[in-house]
C-alpha positions as CSV (number, residue, x, y, z in Angstrom):
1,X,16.0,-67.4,30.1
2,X,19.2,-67.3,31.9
3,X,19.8,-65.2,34.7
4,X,23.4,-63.6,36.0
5,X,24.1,-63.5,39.5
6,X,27.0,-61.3,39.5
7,X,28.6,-60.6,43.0
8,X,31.3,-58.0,44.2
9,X,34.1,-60.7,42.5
10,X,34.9,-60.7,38.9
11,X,34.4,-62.9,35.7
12,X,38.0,-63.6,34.9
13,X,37.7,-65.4,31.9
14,X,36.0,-63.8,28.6
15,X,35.9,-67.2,27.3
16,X,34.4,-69.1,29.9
17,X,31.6,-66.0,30.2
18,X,31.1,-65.6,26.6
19,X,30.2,-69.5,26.2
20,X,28.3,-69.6,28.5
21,X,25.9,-66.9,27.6
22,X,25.8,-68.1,24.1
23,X,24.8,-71.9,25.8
24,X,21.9,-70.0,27.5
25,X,23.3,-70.9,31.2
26,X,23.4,-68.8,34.2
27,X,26.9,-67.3,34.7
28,X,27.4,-67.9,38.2
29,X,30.0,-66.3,40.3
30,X,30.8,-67.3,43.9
31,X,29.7,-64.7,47.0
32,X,32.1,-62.9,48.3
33,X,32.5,-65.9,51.8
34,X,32.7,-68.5,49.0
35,X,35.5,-66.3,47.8
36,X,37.4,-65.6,50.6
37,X,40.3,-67.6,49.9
38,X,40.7,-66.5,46.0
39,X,40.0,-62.8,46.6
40,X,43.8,-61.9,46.5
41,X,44.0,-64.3,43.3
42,X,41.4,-62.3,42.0
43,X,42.8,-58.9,42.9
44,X,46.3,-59.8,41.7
45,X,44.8,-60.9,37.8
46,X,42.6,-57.8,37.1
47,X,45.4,-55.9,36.0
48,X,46.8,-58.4,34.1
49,X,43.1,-59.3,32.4
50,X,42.7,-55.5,31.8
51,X,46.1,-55.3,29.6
52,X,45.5,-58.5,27.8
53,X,41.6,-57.1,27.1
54,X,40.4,-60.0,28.5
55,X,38.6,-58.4,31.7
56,X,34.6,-58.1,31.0
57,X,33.0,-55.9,33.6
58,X,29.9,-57.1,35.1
59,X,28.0,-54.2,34.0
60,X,28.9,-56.1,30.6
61,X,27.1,-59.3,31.8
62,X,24.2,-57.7,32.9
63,X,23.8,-55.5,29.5
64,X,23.9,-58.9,27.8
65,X,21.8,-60.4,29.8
66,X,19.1,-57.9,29.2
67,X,19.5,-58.0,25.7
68,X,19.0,-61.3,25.6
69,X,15.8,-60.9,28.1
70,X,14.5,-58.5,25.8
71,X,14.8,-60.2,22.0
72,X,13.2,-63.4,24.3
73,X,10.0,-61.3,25.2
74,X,10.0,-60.3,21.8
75,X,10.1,-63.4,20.1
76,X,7.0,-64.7,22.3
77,X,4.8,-61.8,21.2
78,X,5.2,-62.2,17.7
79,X,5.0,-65.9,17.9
80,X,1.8,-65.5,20.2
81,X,0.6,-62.5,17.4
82,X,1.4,-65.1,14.5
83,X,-1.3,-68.2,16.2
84,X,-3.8,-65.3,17.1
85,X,-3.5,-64.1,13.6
86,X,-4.1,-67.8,12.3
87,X,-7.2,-68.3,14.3
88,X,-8.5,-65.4,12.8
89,X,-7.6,-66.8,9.3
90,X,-4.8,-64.0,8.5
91,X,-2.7,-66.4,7.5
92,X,-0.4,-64.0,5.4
93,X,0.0,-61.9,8.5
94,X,0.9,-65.4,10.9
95,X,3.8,-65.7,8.2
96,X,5.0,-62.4,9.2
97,X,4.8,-63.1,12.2
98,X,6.1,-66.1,12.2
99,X,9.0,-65.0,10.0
100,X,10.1,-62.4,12.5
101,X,10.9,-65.6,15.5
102,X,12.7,-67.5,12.9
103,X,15.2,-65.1,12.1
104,X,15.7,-63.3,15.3
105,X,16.4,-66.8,16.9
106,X,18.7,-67.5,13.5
107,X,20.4,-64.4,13.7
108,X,21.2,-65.3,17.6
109,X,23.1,-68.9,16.5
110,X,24.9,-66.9,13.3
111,X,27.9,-68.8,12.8
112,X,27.1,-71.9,14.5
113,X,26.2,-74.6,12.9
114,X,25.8,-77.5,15.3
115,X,22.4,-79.0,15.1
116,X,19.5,-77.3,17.1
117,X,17.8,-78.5,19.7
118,X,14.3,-76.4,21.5
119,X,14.3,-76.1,25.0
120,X,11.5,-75.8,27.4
121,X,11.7,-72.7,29.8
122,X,14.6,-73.6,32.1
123,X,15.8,-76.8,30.4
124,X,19.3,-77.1,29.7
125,X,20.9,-79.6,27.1
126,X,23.0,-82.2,28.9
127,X,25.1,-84.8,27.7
128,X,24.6,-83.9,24.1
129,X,27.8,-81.7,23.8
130,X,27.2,-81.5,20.0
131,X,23.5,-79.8,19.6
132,X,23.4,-76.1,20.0
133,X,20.3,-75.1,22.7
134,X,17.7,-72.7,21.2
135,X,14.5,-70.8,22.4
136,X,11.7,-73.4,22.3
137,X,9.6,-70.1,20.3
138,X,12.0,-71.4,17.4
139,X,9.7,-74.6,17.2
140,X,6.9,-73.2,17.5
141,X,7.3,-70.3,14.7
142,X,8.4,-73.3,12.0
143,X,5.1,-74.9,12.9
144,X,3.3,-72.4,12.7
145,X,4.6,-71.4,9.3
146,X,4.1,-74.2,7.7
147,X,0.6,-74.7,9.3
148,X,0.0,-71.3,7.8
149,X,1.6,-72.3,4.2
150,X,-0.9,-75.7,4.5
151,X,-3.8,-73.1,4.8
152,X,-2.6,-71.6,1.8
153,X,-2.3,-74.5,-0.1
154,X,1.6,-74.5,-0.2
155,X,2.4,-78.5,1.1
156,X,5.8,-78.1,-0.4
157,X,7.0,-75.5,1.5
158,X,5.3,-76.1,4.6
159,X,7.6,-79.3,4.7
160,X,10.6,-77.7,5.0
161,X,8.6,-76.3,8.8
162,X,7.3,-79.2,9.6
163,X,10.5,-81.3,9.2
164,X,12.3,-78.3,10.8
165,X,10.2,-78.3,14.2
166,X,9.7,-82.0,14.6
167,X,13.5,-82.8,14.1
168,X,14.5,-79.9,16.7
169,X,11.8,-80.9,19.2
170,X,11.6,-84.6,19.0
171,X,10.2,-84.8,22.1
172,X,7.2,-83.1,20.8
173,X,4.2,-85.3,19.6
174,X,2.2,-82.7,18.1
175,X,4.5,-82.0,16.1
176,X,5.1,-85.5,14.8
177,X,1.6,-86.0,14.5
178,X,1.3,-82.9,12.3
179,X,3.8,-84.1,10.1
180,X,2.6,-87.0,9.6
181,X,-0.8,-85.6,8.3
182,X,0.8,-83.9,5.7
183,X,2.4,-87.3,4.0
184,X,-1.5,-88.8,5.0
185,X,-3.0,-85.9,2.8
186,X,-0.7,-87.1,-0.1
187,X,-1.8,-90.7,0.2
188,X,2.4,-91.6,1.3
189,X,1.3,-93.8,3.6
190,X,4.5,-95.8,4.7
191,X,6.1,-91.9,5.7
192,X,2.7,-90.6,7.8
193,X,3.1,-94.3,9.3
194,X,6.1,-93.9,10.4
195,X,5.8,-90.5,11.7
196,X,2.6,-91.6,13.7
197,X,4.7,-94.2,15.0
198,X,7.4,-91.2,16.3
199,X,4.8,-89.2,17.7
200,X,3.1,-92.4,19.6
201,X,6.5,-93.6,21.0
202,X,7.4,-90.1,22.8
203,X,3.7,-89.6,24.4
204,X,2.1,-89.9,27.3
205,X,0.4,-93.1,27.6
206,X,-1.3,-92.5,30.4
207,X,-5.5,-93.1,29.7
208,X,-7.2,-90.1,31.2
209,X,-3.3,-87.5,31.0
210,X,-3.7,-84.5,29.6
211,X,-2.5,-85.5,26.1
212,X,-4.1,-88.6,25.9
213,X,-5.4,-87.0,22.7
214,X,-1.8,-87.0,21.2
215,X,-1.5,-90.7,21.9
216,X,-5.2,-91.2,20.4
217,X,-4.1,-89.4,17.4
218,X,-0.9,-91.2,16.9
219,X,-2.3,-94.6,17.0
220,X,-5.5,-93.5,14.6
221,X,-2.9,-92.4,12.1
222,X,-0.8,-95.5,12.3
223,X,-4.1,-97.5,12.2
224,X,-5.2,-95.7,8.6
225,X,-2.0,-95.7,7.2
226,X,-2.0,-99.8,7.4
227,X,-5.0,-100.0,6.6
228,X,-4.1,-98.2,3.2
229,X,-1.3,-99.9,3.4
230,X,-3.2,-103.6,2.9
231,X,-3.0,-104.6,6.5
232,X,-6.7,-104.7,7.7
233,X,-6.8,-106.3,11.0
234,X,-3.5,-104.4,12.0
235,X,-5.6,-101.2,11.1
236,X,-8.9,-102.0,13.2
237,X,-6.5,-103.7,16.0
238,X,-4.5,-99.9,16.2
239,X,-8.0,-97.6,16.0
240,X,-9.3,-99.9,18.8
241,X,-6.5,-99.2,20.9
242,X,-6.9,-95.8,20.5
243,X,-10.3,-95.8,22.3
244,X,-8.3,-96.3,25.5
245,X,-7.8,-92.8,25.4
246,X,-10.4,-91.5,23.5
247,X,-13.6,-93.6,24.2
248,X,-15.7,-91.2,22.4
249,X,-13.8,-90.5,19.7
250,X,-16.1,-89.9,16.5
251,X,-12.8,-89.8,14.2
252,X,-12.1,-93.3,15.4
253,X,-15.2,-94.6,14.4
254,X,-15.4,-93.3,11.1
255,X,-12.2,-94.6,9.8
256,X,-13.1,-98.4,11.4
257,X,-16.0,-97.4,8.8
258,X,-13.9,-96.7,6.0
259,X,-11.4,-99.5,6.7
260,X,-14.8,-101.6,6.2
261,X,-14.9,-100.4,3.2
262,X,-11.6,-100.7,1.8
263,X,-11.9,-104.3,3.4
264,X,-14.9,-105.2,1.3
265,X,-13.8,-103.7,-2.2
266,X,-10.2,-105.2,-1.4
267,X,-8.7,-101.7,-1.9
């Protein structure tokens, strides 16, 4: 969440603040030694901002700011309410939950229509001028929807969720790999391929790292999906590479098993 640092000078431009608290970045103004030299600059266009209505007080910022603080807190406690209520299978009670993230963080970017892009805490977009930064609780509330809508037997709609987190986080490997399942639950084997291939080339391929599981799970998917897809021996080559990072995997093992299969029957 951005911060303001507001010292005894003045914003002097509504534009230049207004941007940048809809960017999400800390509006910054100089301390009063840094602004030694421009203090009679200053003094000399408040009168002139105040009759064109362009002077914002910082007791403006800071009002903002806290808003903004506030509907942030928010938005984490019903996204963390929404996965607590899935564990518990309330699923129609996640979606609410869920529901509530998605449209405070729409309602936030009303009116601007620039692609969406989910930060981390503290990340800022750079050198992609034409994405519009959003909460990273955005991403997580479409996932979770649409893993509650899977629960419910609703594929179709969880989609729309899926597609929605995975194209605004694609960074995000769980996400990928999520997706993916849903085209490998429909037996569309060339889209869950290629999504396993997404959420293999953006993780951590580090044996042993802390999602080593993601990259396991990534190149298990890819490995079934050729496999389905009539390419045997790419298949078993993929599932064995995923034992780098998951030795032990039982899941592993049981589709080389079923790959045996579908080798022997020729289907």
């Amino acid at each position: 969440m951005a911060t303001a640092f507001l010292s005894t000078g003045v914003i002097r431009s509504r534009g230049m603040a207004l941007a940048a608290m809809l960017a999400g970045a800390a509006l910054i103004v100089p301390t009063s030694g840094a602004m030694a030299h421009g203090e009679a600059l200053v003094d000399q266009g408040r009168a002139t901002q105040v009759a064109a209505g362009s002077f914002v007080p910082s007791t403006a910022i800071v009002t903002v700011t806290a808003s903004r603080a506030a509907m942030r807190e928010q938005m984490q406690a019903d996204l963390s309410k929404g996965f607590d209520q899935l564990r518990r299978g309330r699923q129609e009670a996640a979606l609410k939950s869920f529901n509530k993230v998605i449209r405070a963080a729409d309602a936030s970017l009303a009116g601007d229509s620039r692609p969406r892009r989910c930060l981390a805490d503290d990340e800022v977009l750079s050198g992609e001028p034409g994405l519009a930064g959003v909460d990273g609780a955005l991403c997580e509330a479409h996932f979770g929807r649409g893993y509650a809508l899977i629960d419910l037997g609703r594929g179709d709609l969880a989609e729309v969720d899926l597609r929605a987190a995975t194209e605004m986080a694609p960074q995000n490997a769980h996400f990928a790999n999520e997706y993916a399942e849903l085209f490998k639950s429909r037996r569309d084997w060339k889209s869950a391929y290629a999504l396993f291939e997404k959420a293999w080339t953006v993780a951590d391929h580090t044996p042993g790292s802390p999602d080593a599981d993601l990259a396991a799970r990534a190149l298990r998917g890819m490995g079934y999906a050729k496999a389905h897809m009539g390419d045997y021996a790419a298949g078993e080559e993929l599932l064995e590479r995923s034992l780098a990072f998951e030795p032990d995997s039982k899941a592993a093992k049981v589709q080389m098993a079923q790959i045996a299969k579908l080798r022997a029957i020729g289907s």
